[in-house]
N, C-alpha and C positions, 0 to 999 in steps of 0.2 A: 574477084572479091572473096575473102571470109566465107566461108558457110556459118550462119551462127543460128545454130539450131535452137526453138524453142527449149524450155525444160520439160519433163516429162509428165511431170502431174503440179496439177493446180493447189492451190490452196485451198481446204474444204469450204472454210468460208471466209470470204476476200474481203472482208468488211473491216477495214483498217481505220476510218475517221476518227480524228479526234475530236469531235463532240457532232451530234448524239453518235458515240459509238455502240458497239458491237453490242449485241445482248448476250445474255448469260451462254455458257456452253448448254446445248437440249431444250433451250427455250422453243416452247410454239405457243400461238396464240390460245390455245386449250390454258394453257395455262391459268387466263384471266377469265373462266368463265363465274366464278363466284362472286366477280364483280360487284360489289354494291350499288347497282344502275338502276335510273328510272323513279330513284328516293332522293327526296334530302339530303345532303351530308349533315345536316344539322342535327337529323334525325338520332338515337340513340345508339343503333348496331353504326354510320353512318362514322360519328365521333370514334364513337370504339376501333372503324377501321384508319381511321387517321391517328387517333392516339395509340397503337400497335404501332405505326410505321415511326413515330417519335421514339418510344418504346427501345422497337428493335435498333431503329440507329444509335441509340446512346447507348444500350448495350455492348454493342459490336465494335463502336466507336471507344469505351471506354470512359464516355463521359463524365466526370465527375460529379460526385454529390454534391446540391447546393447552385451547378448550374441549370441552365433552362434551355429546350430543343421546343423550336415551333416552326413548321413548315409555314414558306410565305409565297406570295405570286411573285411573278416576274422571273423563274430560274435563278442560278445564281446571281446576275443582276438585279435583280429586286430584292432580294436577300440582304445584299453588299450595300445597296443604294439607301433601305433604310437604316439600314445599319451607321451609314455615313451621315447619314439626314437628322437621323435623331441623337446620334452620340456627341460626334463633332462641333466644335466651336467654341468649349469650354475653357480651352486651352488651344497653346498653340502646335500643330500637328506635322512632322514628318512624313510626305509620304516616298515610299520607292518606287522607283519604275524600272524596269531592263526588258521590256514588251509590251504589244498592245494593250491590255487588259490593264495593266499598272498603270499606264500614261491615259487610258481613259477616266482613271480614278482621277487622277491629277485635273484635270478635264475638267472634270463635275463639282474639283473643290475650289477650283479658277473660276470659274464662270457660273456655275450655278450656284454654290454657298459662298462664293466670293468672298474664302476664307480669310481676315488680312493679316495672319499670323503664321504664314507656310513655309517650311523648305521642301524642296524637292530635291532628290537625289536620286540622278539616272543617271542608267549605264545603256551603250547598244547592246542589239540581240547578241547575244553569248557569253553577256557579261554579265555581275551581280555591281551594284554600288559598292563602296567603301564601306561595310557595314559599322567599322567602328564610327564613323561620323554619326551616326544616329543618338538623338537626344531624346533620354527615358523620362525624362521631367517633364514629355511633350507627348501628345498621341501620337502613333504610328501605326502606318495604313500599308500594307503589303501583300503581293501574293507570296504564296509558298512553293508553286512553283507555276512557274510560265510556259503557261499551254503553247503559245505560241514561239518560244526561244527554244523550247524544250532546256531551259535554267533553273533551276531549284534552289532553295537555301539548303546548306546541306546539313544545319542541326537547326535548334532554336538557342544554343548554347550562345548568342551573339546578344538575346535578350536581359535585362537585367531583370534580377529577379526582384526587388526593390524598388522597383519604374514607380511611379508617380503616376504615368497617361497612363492610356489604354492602350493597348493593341489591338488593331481591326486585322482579321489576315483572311485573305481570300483564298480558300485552297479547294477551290472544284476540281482541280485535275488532280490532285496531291494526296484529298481524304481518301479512306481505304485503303491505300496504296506504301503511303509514307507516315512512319511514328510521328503524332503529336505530342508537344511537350505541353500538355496542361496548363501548366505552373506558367507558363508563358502566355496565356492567349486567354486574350477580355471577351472580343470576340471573333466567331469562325461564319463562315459561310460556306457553301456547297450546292450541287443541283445535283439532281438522279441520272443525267442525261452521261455523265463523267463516265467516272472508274465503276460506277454499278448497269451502266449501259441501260437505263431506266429509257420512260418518255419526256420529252421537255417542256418548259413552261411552270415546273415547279422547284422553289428551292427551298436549301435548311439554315436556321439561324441559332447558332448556341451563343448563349452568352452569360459570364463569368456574374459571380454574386458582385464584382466591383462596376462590372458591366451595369449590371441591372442599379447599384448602387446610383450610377450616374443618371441615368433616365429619371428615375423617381427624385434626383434632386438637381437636375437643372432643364432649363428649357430653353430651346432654340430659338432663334429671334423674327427665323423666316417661316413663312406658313408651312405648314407641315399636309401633305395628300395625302390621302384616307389611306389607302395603303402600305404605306410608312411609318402610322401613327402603333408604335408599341405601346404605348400606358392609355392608362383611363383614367381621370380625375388624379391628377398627378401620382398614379400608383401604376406598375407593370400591369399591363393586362394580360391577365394569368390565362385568360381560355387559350389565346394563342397557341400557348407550348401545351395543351391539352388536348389537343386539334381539333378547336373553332377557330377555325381559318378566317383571315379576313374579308378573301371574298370565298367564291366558288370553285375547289378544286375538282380536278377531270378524278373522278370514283375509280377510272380504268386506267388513267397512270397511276394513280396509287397503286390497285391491288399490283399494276406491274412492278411498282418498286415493293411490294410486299415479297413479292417472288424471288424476287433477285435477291433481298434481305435473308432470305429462309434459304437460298441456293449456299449463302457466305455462310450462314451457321451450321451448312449440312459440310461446309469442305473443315470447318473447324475455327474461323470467324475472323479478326481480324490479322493474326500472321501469318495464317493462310493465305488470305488476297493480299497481302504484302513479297510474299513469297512467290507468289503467280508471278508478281509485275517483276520485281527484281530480275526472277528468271527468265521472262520474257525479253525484259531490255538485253539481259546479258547477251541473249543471241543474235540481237541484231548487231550489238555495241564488239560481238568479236569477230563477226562479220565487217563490221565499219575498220576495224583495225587492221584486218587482211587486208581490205580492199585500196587499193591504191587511188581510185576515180571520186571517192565519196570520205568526209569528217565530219565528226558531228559538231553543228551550230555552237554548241555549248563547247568550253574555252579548258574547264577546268574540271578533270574528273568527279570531283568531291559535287559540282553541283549538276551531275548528268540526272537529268529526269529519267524517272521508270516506268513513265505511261508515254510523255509526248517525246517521243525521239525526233528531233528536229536535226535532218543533215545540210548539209552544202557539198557541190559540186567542185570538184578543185582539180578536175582533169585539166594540165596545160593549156592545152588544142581548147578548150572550152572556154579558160578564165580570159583570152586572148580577144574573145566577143566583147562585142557593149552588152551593157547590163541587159538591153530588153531582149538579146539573141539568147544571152544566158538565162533568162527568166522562159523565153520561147522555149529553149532547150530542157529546161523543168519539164514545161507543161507536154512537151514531147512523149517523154519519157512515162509519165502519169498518164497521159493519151491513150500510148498502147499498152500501158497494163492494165486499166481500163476495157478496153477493147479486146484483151486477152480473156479476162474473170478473173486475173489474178489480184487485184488491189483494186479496192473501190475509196476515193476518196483520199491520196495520200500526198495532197501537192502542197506547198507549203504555206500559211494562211496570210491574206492578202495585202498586211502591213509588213509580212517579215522577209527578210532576203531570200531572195528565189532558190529553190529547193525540194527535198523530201520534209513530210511528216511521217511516221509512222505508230498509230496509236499501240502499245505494248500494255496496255492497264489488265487487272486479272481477268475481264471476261476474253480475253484473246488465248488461243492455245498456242501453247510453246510451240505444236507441229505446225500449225498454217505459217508460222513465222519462219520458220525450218523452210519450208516451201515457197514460201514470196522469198528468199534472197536469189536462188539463181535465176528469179525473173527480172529483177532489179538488174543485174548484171544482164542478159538478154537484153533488155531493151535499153541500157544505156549505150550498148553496142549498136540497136538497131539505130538511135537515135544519133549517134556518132556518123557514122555509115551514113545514114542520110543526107545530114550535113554535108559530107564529103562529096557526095554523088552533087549535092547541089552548088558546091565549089564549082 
């Protein structure tokens, strides 16, 4: 047999997941000792640290004058969820899907708003919908890019800019990472846990003055949970985006996403951490290209994610299995890099075809990335190999 030698040094740090990934490059827990703990958040320094962390994101982010940033419960799902609960129903709504997270939108607008004015338009993982079917005289519900396909829209250039609806776009893995087209988006969603490698359980909800337009003049027809509810007496409730949170946010993830906000403004702010991930996907993405045994999930260059690198396995000898030897043969592979140090977390997520993930977003260094490939290869051999022995 083969000698297939390990590689020779590990990746410094193997933390590849795509969500909650990686924290900042030099983050330690020192970081968070200023912490606002043990008080209020209601209290006055308490606001002050939640309203910085609004602040800095619409800064960084580029936010425009005239919209609104308010941190909400739930992660990006609770973010999306009111967002969908209070805006939708006004009209009749588009939503996409081409992954999990799209098709669970789909989901909550079937069955829980039991909206009776829907198209859906899906594609499978690697694919994007027909984007010209999408009707702008309708709202439209979409991510920006799909954590789980690793697929992206690759401009906003498909949006009219004379739309009628709204736009809802879900972009936790996207923000930071990937240019927003403003001019294009009613409203965004996000969680810290993404591309800024925060704690989880909290997310961000911006939305457009036509956004807010709609809230304050129409109202949903189903009960509305406290959590969800953005207005007061038919008017936006402005503490929101001030940060008076709805309920009680963790004071220690914030100051962590405070951190990570102040690490993006110390590299040079938003095309710095754009510039991270780009360069980071490139490595794995010419890697993928050498490699004969691995493709990336995603179908068409133009919409390759630069945080979720999602591959598939297309060795012969492999594709030859039933599906669940080839999903075995993943998990194989993810097993012993694992078991190595070299990759924590990178098997492909549990609705999408058996595979790699690889998170690539800017708190990842280009060199660990440099370092996990010739383990990738290492252990797709040992995992080969095995298979053979058990022939």
């Amino acid at each position: 047999m083969t000698n297939n030698a390990k590689p020779a040094a590990l990746p410094a740090n193997p933390h590849f997941s795509s969500g909650p990934c990686a924290k900042r490059p030099g983050w330690t827990v020192q970081n968070l000792e200023n912490a606002f703990l043990g008080r209020s958040h209601r209290a006055k320094d308490g606001k002050a640290r939640l309203k910085l962390a609004i602040d800095k994101t619409s800064r960084i982010l580029g936010v425009p004058e005239g919209y609104v940033c308010g941190i909400m419960p739930g992660s990006d799902t609770g973010a999306f969820e009111a967002a969908m609960w209070s805006l939708l129903g006004a009209r009749g709504v588009d939503i996409l899907a081409w992954e999990s997270f799209g098709s669970g939108w789909i989901t909550d607008a079937v069955k829980q708003l039991k909206l009776a004015d829907l198209r859906k338009l899906e594609a499978g993982y690697g694919r994007l919908p027909d984007l010209d079917q999408v009707d702008f005289s309708r709202d439209v519900v979409f991510t920006a890019n799909g954590t789980t396909s690793g697929v992206k829209i690759p401009n906003y250039d498909w949006i009219a800019a004379d739309r009628e609806g709204l736009t809802l776009v879900d972009a936790t893995s996207a923000v930071f990472a990937q240019p927003i087209d403003w001019d294009k988006v009613d409203c965004l969603t996000f969680s810290w846990q993404k591309v800024m490698g925060g704690e989880a359980a909290h997310g961000m909800l911006i939305l457009s003055p036509r956004a807010v337009e709609r809230l304050e003049t129409y109202s949903p027809d189903w009960p509305m949970p406290k959590i969800f509810r953005l207005t007061k007496a038919g008017k936006l409730n402005a503490g929101i985006f001030k940060g008076e949170t709805i309920n009680t946010p963790s004071m220690l993830a914030v100051e962590d996403y405070l951190d990570a906000l102040s690490w993006a403004e110390s590299l040079g702010g938003l095309n710095a951490l754009m510039a991270r991930a780009d360069g980071n996907a490139k490595v794995v993405l010419d890697w993928v290209a050498a490699t004969p045994w691995v493709e990336n999930l995603a179908e068409v260059p133009a919409t390759y994610s630069n945080t979720s690198v999602c591959l598939k396995i297309v060795d012969e000898a492999i594709l030859k299995l039933a599906e669940d030897e080839q999903a075995g043969f993943a998990k194989k592979i993810v097993a012993l890099l694992d078991a190595e140090g070299a990759a924590k977390d990178i098997g492909s997520y549990r609705d999408a075809p058996a595979g790699l993930r690889i998170w690539t977003g800017s708190t990842i260094e280009a060199s660990d990335l440099q370092a996990l490939l010739p383990w990738l290869d290492w252990a797709f051999a040992e995992a080969k190999a095995a298979l053979g022995q058990a022939a």
